[in-house]
Every structure is written in structure tokens, then in C-alpha cells.
C-alpha positions as CSV (number, residue, x, y, z in Angstrom):
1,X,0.0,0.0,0.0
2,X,1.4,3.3,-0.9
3,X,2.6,5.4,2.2
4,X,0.4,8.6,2.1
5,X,2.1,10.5,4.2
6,X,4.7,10.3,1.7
7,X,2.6,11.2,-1.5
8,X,0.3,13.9,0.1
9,X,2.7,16.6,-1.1
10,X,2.6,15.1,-4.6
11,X,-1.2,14.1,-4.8
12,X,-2.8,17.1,-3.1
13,X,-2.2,20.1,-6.0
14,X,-4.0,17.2,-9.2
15,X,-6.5,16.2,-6.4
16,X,-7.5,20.1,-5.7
17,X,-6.5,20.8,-8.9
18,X,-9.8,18.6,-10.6
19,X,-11.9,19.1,-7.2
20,X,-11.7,23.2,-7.9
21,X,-12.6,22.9,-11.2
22,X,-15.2,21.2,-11.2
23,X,-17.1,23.3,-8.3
24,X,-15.5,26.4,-8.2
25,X,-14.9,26.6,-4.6
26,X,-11.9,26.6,-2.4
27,X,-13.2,25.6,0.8
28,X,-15.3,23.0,-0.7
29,X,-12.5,21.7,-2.9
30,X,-10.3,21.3,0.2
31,X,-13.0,19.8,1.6
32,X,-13.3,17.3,-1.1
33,X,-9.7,16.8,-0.7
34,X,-9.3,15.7,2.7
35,X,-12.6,13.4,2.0
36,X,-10.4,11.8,-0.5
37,X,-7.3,11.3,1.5
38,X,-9.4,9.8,4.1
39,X,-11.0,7.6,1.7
40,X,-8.0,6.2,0.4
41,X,-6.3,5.6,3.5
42,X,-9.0,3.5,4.8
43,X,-9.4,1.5,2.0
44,X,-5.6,1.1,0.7
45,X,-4.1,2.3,-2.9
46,X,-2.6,0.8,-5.6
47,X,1.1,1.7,-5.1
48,X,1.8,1.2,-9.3
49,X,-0.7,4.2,-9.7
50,X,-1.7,6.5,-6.8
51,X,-2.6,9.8,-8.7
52,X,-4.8,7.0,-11.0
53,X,-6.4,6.3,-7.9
54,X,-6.6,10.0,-6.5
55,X,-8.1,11.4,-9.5
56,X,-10.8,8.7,-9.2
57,X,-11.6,9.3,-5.5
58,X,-11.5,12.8,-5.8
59,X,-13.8,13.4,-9.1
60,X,-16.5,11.1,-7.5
61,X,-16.7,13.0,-4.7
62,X,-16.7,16.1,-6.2
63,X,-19.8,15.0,-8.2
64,X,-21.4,13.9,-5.5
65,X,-20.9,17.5,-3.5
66,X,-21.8,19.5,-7.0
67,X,-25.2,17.7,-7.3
68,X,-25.9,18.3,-3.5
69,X,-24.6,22.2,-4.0
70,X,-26.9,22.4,-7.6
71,X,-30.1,22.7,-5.0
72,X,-28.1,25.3,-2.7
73,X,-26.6,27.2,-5.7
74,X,-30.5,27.4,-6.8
75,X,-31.7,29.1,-3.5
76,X,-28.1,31.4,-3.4
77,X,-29.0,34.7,-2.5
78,X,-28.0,36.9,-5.4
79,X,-25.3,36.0,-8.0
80,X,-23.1,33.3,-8.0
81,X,-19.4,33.7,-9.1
82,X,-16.8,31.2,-8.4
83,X,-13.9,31.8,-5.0
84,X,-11.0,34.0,-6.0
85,X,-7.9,31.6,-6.7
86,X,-5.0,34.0,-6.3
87,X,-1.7,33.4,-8.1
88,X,0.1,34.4,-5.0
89,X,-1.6,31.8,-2.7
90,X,0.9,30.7,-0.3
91,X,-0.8,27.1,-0.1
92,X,1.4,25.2,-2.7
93,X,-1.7,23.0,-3.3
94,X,-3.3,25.9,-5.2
95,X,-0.7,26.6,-7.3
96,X,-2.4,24.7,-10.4
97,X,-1.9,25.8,-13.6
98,X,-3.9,28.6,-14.3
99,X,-5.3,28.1,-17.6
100,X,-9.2,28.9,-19.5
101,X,-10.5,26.3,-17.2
102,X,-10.0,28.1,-13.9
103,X,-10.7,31.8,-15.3
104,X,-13.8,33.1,-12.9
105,X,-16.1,33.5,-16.3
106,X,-15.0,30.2,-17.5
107,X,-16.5,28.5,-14.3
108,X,-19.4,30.5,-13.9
109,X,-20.1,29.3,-17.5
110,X,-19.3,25.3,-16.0
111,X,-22.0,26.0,-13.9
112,X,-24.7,25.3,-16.7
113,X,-23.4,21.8,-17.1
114,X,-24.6,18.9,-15.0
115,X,-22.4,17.3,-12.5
116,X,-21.5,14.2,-15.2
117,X,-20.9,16.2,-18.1
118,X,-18.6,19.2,-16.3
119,X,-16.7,16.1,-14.8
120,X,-16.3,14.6,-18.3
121,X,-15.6,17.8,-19.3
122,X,-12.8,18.7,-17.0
123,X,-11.3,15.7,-17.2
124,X,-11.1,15.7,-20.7
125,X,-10.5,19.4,-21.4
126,X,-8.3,20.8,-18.6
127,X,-6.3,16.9,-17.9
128,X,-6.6,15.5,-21.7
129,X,-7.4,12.3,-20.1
130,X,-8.7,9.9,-22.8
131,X,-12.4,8.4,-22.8
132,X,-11.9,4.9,-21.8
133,X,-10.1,6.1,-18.5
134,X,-13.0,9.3,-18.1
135,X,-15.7,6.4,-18.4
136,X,-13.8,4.0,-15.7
137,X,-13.6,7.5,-13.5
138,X,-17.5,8.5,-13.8
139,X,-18.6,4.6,-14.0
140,X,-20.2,5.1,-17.1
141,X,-19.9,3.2,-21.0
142,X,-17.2,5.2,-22.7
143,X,-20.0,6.2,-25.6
144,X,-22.1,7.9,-23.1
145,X,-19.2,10.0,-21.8
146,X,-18.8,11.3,-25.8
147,X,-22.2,12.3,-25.6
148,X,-22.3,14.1,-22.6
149,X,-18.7,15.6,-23.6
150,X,-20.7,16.8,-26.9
151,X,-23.2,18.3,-25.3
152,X,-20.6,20.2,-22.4
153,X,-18.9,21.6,-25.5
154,X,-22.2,23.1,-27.5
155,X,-23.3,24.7,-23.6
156,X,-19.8,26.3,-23.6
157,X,-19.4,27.5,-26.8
158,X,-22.8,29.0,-26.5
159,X,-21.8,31.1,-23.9
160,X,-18.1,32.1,-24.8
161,X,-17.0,35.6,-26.3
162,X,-16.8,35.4,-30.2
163,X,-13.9,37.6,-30.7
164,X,-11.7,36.2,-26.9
165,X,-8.8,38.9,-26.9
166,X,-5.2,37.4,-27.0
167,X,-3.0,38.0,-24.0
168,X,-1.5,40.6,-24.6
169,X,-3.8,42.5,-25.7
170,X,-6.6,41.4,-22.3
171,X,-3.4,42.2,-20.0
172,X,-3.1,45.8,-21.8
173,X,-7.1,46.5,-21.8
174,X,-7.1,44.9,-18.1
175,X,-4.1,47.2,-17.3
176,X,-6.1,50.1,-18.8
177,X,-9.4,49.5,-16.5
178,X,-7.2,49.0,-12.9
179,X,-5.7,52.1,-14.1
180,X,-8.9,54.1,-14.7
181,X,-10.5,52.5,-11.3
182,X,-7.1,54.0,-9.5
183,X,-7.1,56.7,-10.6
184,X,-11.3,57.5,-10.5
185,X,-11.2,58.5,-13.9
186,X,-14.9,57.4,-15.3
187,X,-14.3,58.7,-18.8
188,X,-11.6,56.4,-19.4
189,X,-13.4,53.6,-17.6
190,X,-16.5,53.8,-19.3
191,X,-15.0,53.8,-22.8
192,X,-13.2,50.3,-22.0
193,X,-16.4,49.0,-21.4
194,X,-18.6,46.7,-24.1
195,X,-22.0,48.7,-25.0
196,X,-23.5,45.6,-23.6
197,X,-20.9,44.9,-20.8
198,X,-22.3,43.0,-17.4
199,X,-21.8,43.9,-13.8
200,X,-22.5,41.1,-11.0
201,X,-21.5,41.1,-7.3
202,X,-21.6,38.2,-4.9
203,X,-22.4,39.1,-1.8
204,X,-24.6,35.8,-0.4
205,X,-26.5,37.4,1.9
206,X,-23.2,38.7,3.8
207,X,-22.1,42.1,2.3
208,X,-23.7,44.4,0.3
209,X,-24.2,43.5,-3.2
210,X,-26.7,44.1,-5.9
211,X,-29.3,41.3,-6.3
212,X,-29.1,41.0,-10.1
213,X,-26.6,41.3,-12.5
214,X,-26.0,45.0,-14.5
215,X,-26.3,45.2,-17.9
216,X,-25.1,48.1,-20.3
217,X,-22.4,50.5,-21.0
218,X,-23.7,53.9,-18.7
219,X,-25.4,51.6,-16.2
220,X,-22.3,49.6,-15.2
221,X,-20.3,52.6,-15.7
222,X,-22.5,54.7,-13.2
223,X,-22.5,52.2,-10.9
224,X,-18.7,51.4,-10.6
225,X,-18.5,55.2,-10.3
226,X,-20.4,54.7,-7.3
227,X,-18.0,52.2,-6.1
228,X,-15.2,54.5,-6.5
229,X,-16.7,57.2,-4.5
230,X,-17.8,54.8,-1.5
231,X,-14.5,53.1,-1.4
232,X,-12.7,56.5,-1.6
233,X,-14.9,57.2,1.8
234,X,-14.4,53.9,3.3
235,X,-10.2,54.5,2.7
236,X,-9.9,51.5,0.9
237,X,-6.7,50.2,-0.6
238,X,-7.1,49.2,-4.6
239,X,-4.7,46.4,-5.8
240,X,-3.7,44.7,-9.0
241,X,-3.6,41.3,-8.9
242,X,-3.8,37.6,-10.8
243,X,-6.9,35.7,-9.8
244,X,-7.8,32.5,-11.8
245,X,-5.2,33.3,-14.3
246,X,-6.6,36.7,-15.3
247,X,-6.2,40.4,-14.3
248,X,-8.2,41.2,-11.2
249,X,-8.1,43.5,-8.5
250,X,-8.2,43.1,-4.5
251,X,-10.1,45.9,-2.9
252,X,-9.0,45.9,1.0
253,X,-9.7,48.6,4.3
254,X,-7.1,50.9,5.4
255,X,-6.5,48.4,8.2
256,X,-5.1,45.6,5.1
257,X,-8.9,43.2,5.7
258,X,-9.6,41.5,2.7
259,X,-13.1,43.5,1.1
260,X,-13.6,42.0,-2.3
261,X,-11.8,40.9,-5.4
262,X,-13.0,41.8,-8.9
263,X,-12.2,40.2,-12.1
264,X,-12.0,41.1,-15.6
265,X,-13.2,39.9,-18.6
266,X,-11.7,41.4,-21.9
267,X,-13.2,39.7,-25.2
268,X,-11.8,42.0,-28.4
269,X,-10.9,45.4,-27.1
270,X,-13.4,46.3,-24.2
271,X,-14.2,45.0,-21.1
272,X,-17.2,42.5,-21.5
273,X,-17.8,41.9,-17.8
274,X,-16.7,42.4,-14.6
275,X,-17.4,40.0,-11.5
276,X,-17.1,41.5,-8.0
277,X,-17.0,39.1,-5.4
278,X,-17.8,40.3,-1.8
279,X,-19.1,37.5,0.4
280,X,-16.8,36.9,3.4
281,X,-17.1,33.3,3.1
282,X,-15.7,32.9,-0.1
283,X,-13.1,35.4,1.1
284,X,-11.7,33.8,4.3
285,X,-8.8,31.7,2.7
286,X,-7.2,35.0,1.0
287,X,-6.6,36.0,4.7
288,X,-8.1,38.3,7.7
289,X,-11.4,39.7,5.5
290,X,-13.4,43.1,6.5
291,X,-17.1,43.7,7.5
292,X,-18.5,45.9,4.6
293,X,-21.1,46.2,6.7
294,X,-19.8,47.7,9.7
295,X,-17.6,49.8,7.5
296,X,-20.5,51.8,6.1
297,X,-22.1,52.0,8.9
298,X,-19.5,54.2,10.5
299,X,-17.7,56.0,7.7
300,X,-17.7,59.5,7.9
């Protein structure tokens, strides 16, 4: 039996790797991860092939949390947009490579899948694993997993920008909008923005966020003008940053708490949405996070 306390290190960043994918979560991949490990101690591994072995443990369970989490997800209050993953994450289990399949509108886009056809897809898409090992993972023929990797593909492409801008020019237009949101300059920020550009915050229930999503150039425009001004009151601290392998920024209080983290999506040459994430929960692992609420109530 393989000796887990000496392939933890090397299992855990592909176990949390697949287990964030596939629900978008930090605290519930970790979750998912320690499951595993526990899993897998009790019942032994194969010593020829224990990231075969992890990968299995770990994607079952995950689909087993995403189908329970489909009904919560349902009754979220608000928006739902995926946990930050920060590129400077001092856990070395979150260090996965940060490609498409972990960008925060990439994920929110996952969500539209079923739990069986965004396993089949991650596995295939973000691992390249082939479809006779995908069927042995998700215990089903290796025809039906084609199907349901056919049908992951049409959802995705559906809901994908036509004209995705390359990376060097999303890192320039990205550049360009922390810049404008620095420096309060709404002209500049509202001409980086899509005419039909969309605005959504995730607050849960927990910090103060709008209910439904914005939609338009002068609406989200106004509104992150408003932002500006309240966080400009509140003294908080704007921050470029990577999260999920795209340009983001950290908003924190003057006292360094953790507020909210925004990301950017760039399709062409405009900013085509922007996805604010406030709730504390989904905060916590980024480090000591603030009480929006309690900041407005006694700013100045």
C-alpha cells in the first residue's frame, strides 16, 4: 500500500486541482480533498498508480458535492461567481496551472453543465485524459461519456465571447481599467467598457451587493462610479492582482482586511464583464477579510 504521508505533497495540487474545477470553490475543494485522503487511507491504494487512484476518489466525490450544491446554488442569494484563486496563494496545493479552465467567467459558465458532463468535461479538457479512463472514473460506458462531452462543449461554446482577446492584448485592456478604477477616472473607464458589458456582485447574503446582475455600458459605468466614491470614503486600498489566471483587483480597508476581489473579462478590445466578489465566506482563505457592513455603517 502506498505510504500517504509520503505522496500527500505530490497528490494534493492534481486532487484540488480537478476538485476546484469542477465546483468552483476553495473551501469545498479542500474539503473534497481531505474526503479523498481519508478515503484512500482507509481502503488502501494501488502503489503502481496512486494519482490514478486519487483522480478517481476525488472526481466522485466532487460530483457527489456539485449535485448536493446544484439545489443550494439554486436558493443562493443573489449571483453566484466562483472563490478567488490567487496566483500568489501561499498554499502550494493551489498553485495549479492557471489556464481557461480556472478563469472566474469560464467557471461561472461550468455551472450550466450537470455534474456528469462538467466532470467529463474537465477531465477531458483541462487533464486530456482519454475516454476509456474518463468512463472508468464516472462509472459510465465510454459512448455515453462522448455524448455528454458533446453536449458540455455546444453549452460552452454558446456562452463564450466570439472575438476572446489574446494575452497581450486582455493584459493591456485589463491594465487600462485597474488604471482608470485607480485613478477615479470614469471617462476612461467607461470607454473600456462593451456597450453591452455585465456587472455582477456576490455578496450571499453577507455584504452588500446588488441582487441581479447589471447590464449596459452607462449603467455599469455609473455604478462602478459609485464604487469608487464609496470606497474612496471607506479609505480603501485598490490592488492589482492575478486571480484565476486573469487580471483582477483586491479591494482591501485601510486596516489591510480582505473586502472583495474583482475580475475582468476582456473579449476583443473592451471589457465585456466584470465580476465583483464580496461575500466573506468565499473570502476567508485569501486572509483576515473586512465587514462591509460595519464599514458603512460608521464611515464618515
Amino acid at each position: 500500500m502506498t505510504d500517504l504521508a509520503v505522496e500527500h505533497d505530490q497528490l494534493r495540487p492534481l486532487m484540488f486541482s480537478i476538485a476546484y474545477r469542477m465546483l468552483g470553490s476553495v473551501a469545498e475543494a479542500e474539503d473534497v480533498v481531505q474526503d479523498a485522503f481519508l478515503r484512500m487511507h482507509e481502503s488502501g491504494v494501488d502503489a503502481s498508480s496512486p494519482d490514478a487512484y486519487a483522480t478517481t476518489v476525488t472526481t466522485r466525490l466532487a460530483i457527489d458535492v456539485l449535485r448536493s450544491a446544484r439545489h443550494q446554488r439554486e436558493t443562493y442569494v443573489g449571483s453566484w461567481v466562483p472563490e478567488p484563486l490567487l496566483a500568489a496563494d501561499p498554499d502550494p496545493s493551489h498553485r495549479i496551472e492557471m489556464d481557461e479552465t480556472v478563469s472566474v467567467a469560464f467557471l461561472i459558465v461550468l455551472e450550466r453543465l450537470s455534474p456528469l458532463e462538467r466532470a467529463v468535461f474537465v477531465l477531458r479538457e483541462a487533464f486530456d485524459y482519454p475516454y476509456p479512463r474518463i468512463a472508468e472514473i464516472v462509472e459510465r460506458a465510454e459512448a455515453s461519456c462522448r455524448q455528454l462531452m458533446t453536449r458540455a462543449r455546444q453549452h460552452v461554446h454558446d456562452a463564450q465571447p466570439r472575438f476572446p482577446a489574446d494575452d497581450g492584448r486582455r493584459t493591456a485592456i485589463a491594465g487600462a481599467f485597474m488604471e482608470a478604477v485607480r485613478s477615479g477616472e470614469l471617462g476612461a473607464l467607461e470607454r473600456l467598457l462593451a456597450e453591452d458589458v455585465t456587472f455582477q456582485g456576490d455578496g450571499g447574503g453577507k455584504a452588500p451587493a446588488i441582487s441581479k446582475p447589471l447590464r449596459g455600458r452607462t449603467q455599469v459605468a455609473r455604478f462602478l462610479g459609485g464604487l469608487l466614491r464609496q470606497g474612496a470614503r471607506l479609505g480603501a486600498v485598490v490592488e492589482a492582482v492575478e486571480a484565476n489566471g486573469q487580471p483582477s483587483v483586491r479591494v482591501s480597508s485601510a486596516d489591510g482586511a480582505v473586502l472583495s476581489v474583482l475580475s475582468v473579462e476582456v473579449a476583443g478590445d473592451e471589457v465585456v464583464a466584470v465580476h465583483n466578489q464580496l461575500n466573506p465566506d468565499k473570502l476567508r482563505h485569501l486572509g483576515d477579510v473586512g465587514n462591509l457592513y460595519e464599514l458603512l455603517r460608521s464611515a464618515p
